[in-house]
N, C-alpha and C positions, 0 to 999 in steps of 0.2 A: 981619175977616170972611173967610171960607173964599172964596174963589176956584172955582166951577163949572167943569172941563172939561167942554169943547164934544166933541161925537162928531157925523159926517156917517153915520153908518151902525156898524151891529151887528160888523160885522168891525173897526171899531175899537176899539171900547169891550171886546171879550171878552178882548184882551191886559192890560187895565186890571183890570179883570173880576180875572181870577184871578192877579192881579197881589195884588187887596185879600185873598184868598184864600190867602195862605199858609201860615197854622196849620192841625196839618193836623187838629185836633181842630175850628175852625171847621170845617171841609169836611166833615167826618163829621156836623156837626149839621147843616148845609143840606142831605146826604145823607137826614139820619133826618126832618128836617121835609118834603122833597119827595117822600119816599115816603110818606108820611103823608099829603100833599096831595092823589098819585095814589089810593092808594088809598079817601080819604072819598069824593073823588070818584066814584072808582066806584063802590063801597059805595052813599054816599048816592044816586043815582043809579037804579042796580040793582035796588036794594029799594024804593024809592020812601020812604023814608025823609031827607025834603027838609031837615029838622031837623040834621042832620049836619052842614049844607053849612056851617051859620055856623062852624064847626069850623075851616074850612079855612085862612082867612087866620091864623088862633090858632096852629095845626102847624106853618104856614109860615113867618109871622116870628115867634114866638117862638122854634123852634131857630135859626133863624138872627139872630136877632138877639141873643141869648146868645152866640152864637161870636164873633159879632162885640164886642159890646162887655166880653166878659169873658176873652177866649182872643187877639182876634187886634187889639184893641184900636183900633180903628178906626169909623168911623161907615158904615153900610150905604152901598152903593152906591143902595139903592132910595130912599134921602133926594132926589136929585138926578137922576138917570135911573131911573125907577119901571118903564118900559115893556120898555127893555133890561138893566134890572137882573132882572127875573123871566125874561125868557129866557137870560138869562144862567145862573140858578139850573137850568133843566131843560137846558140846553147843557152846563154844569160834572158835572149829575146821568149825563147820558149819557154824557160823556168819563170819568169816574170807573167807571162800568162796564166802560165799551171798556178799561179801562186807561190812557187818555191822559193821566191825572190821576190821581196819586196819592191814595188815602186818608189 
């Protein structure tokens, strides 16, 4: 049985975080499913087109969960931390812009 690390807080868990994040074709698919996410969001949203929304969680772990278990070979982080694992995913998404995080 897989062993759960413990995290006391968000600043620990994100060196973990893009630690599971190496390939950097996973990181391009959390990239393409997290803008996908933003944008139904808005989208659906916007338009008042509420139908959309079931969309979201679909964009979201399905690219990323492709990266993960076909590119970077590993089990999501959101199996075990679900809360810090999706801020994780829009924290990764913003450093990837800033540059702080490769593509």
């Amino acid at each position: 049985m897989e062993q759960v690390r413990q995290f006391s807080s968000f600043a620990q868990f994100y060196p973990f975080y893009l630690q599971e994040h190496r390939n950097s074709t996973c990181r391009r698919l959390h990239f393409v499913g997290t803008s996908l996410v933003i944008f139904l969001l808005a989208f659906g949203i916007g338009s008042g087109r509420w139908w959309l929304l079931w969309l979201v969680p679909l964009a979201g772990y399905g690219f990323a969960w492709v990266g993960h278990f076909i590119f970077e070979k590993n089990r999501p982080a959101t199996f075990q931390h679900p809360f810090y694992s999706l801020l994780g995913d829009f924290m990764m998404f913003r450093d990837m812009l800033l540059g702080r995080v490769p593509f």
